[in-house]
Structure formats: C-alpha cells, structure tokens
N, C-alpha and C positions, 0 to 999 in steps of 0.2 A: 342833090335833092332827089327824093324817090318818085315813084308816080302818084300823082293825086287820085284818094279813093273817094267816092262818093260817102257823105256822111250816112255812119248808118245812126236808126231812133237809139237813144240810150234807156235802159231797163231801165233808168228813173224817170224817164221824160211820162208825163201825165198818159192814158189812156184810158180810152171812153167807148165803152159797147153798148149800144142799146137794145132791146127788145120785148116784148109784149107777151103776158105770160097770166094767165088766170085773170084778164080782167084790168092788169097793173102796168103800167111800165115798169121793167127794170133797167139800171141805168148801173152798170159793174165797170167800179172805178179801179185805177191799178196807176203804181209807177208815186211821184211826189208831188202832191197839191199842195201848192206853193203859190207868190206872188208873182211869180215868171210863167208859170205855166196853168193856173186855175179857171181861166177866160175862156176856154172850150166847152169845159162845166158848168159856168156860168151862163153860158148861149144854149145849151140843151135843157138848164132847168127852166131858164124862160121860155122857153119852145114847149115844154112838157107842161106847163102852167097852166097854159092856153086848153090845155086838151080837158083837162076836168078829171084825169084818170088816178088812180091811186100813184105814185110812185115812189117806188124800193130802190133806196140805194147800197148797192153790195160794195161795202167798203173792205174788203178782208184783203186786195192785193193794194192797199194804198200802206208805202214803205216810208211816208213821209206827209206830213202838212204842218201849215205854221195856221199863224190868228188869219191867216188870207179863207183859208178852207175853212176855219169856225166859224169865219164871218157869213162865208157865204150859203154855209147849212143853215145858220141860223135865219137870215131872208129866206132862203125856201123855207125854212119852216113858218115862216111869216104868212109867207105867200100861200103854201099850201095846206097849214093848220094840220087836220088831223089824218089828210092824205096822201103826209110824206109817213117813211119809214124808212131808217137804217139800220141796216142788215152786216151782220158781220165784222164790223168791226174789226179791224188789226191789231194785234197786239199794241203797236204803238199811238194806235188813236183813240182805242179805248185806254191808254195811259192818258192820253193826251186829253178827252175827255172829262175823265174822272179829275185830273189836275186844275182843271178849268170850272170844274161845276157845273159844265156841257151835258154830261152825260143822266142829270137831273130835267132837261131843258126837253132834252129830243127823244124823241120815241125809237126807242134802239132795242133789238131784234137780234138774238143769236146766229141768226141766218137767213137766209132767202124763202127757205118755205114755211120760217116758223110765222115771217111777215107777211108772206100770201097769204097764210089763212086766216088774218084778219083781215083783211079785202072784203067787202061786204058786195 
C-alpha cells in the first residue's frame, strides 16, 4: 500500500466566493450544486437575506445541479423577490433552466455587470 495523501477539493465539489460590489452582494458559485453539496449555499443566501442588499448570483462556473439547486434559487427568489439576480448562467443550467420553465420564473442576467446596473 502506498503513502496516504491528504485529500485534495475535487473541481466539482461546490464553491462559494463572496463579495460586495456596487451596492450588491455578489455571491459566484462554481463546481456541482447538488444534494450532497448545495447546504453551503444554502447558509450564505440565509445570511445574505438578512442584510436587505441586492444580491447576484454569478452562476457561469457552476458544471452541474439537479432539482436541489432549482429548489433552492427558487426560495431565495421567494425570500428576496426582486433583489435576487442571476448572472451568467452556464451553459448547462441555462439548459437546465429553460428545460424546467425556470428560466421564465428568475430574473436572469447575462453577466455580472449587466445585473449591477440594475442595482438601484
């Protein structure tokens, strides 16, 4: 048996950056929001809730989600009505979107700065 290496993160495991930018949170998601891994995301949009602030979600490195991640845009979009925004979109979640009839539902954004500027 060889030596044990520390595990390293795997390029699908969920990631979560945040930071403040014209006024908004932004909140740039990356990696596979899934039912194993989407409870990170879940605890930063309830945290962000609280603050009253616009917030953008830069969805363009997310390589993967299922009905866990629909589910749970669509309570923030509950939560935050008209002071969510998602940004960018990945090729496969705007499939994924459009497949679902989602993409009628959320207020989605070609990018990050096309969402900032409607920040009021």
């Amino acid at each position: 048996m060889g030596p044990v290496r520390p595990s390293q993160p795997s390029e699908r495991a969920l990631r979560i950056n945040e930071r403040n930018e014209s006024g908004a949170l932004i909140v740039a998601v990356g990696g596979e929001a899934d039912l194993q891994s989407v409870e990170p995301l879940r605890t930063v949009l309830r945290q962000a809730a609280d603050s009253g602030s616009p917030l953008v979600l830069d969805l363009s490195a997310v390589g993967f989600a299922d009905s866990t991640m629909l589910n749970l845009l669509l309570q923030a979009f509950s939560d935050y009505g008209p002071r969510l925004r998602i940004a960018a979109p990945s090729p496969f979640v705007r499939r994924l979107f459009v497949l679902t009839g989602v993409d009628t539902v959320l207020p989605l954004y070609e990018g990050v700065d096309e969402a900032l500027a409607e920040v009021s």
